[in-house]
N, C-alpha and C positions, 0 to 999 in steps of 0.2 A: 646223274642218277642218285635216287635213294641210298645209301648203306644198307649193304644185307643183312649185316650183322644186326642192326640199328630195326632193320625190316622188321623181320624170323622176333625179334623182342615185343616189338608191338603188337605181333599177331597173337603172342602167347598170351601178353597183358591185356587181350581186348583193346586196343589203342587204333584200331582203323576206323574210319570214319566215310562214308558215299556220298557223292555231291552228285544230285544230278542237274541241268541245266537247261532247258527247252530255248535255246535262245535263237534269232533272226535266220540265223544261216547254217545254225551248228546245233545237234544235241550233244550234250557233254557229259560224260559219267566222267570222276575222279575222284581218286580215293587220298586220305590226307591223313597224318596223323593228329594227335591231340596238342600240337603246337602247331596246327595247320601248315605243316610243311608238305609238300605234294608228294606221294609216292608214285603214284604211276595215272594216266587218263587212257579213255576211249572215247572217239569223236565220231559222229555219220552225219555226216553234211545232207543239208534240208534246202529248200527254196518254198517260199510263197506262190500262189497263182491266185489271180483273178479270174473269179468265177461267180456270177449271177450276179455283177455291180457288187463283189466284196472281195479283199485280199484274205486268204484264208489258208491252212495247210490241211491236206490230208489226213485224217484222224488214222487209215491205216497207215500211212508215214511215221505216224506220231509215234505209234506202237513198235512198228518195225525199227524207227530210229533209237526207242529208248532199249529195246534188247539188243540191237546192234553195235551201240556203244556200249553196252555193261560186258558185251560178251568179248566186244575188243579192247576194254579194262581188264578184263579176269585175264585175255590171252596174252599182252602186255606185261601184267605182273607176274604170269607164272614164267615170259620169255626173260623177263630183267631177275626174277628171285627164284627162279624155280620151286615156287610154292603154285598150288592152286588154292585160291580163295574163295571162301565159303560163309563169311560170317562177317559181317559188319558190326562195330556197337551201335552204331545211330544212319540216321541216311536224313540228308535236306535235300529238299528239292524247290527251285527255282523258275520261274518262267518268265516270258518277257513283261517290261510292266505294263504295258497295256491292251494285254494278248486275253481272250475269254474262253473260254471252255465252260459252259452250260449244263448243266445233267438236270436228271428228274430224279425223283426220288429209288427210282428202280437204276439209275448210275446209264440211260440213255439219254445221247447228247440230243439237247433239245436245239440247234442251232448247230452249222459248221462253226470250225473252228476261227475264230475273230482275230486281228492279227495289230498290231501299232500302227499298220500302214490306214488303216480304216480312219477315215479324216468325214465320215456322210454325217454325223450329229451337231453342226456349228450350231445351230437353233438350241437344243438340246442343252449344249454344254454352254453356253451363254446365259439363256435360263436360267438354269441351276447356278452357274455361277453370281448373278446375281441377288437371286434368292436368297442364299446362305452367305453370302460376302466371303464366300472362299473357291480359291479357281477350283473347278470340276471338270476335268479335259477330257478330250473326244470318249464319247461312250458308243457302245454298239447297241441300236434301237432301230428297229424294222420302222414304226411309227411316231411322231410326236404328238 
């Protein structure tokens, strides 16, 4: 575990930092200091499903998983420091790398959510990799 003493200092300096993670199996909030040492995480485990010939997650999943870990990082840190935490100085946020999330300009998803497991554009990604003489790996396209 963190040092409290170490904690209670970072919190006062502004020195927390939120990571969050969309990754395969897990969403992950954790919170780090400014020498990326971890002080404390929250995890809500996720699964993919296939649905309509595409690997995909739930977009309310997505939602539900990213306040469910931020709320089992806040409850986490106040069990280990007894502080509750309210103020991050910075937040990143990470996804998988070849996962899609679409919006329109109004912020609705124009597509379910597209996943790494999605392997249907070889055509596509051959193409293009041709083209430009640099690999361009599986993309997510209804048509070619």
């Amino acid at each position: 575990m963190y040092d409290k003493d170490l904690f209670l200092e970072k919190v006062k300096e502004n020195n927390i930092y939120l990571g969050i993670e969309l990754g395969s199996t897990r969403i992950k909030a954790i919170a780090i200091d400014n020498r990326a040492k971890i002080i404390s995480n929250g995890i809500y485990e996720w699964k993919s499903n296939f649905e309509n010939g595409y690997w995909t997650y739930d977009f309310d999943l997505l939602i539900k998983g990213l306040q469910s870990s931020f709320k089992n990082l806040k409850e986490n840190i106040f069990k280990d420091y007894g502080y509750k935490i309210s103020n991050f100085k910075a937040i990143g946020i990470s996804a998988m790398m070849h996962g899609l999330l679409a919006f329109d300009k109004n912020m609705n998803l124009l597509t379910p959510f597209r996943t790494w497991r999605n392997t249907n554009t070889d055509k596509a990604s051959l193409f293009l990799s041709e083209l430009y003489e640099y690999n361009i790996p599986h993309m997510i396209m209804k048509k070619w």
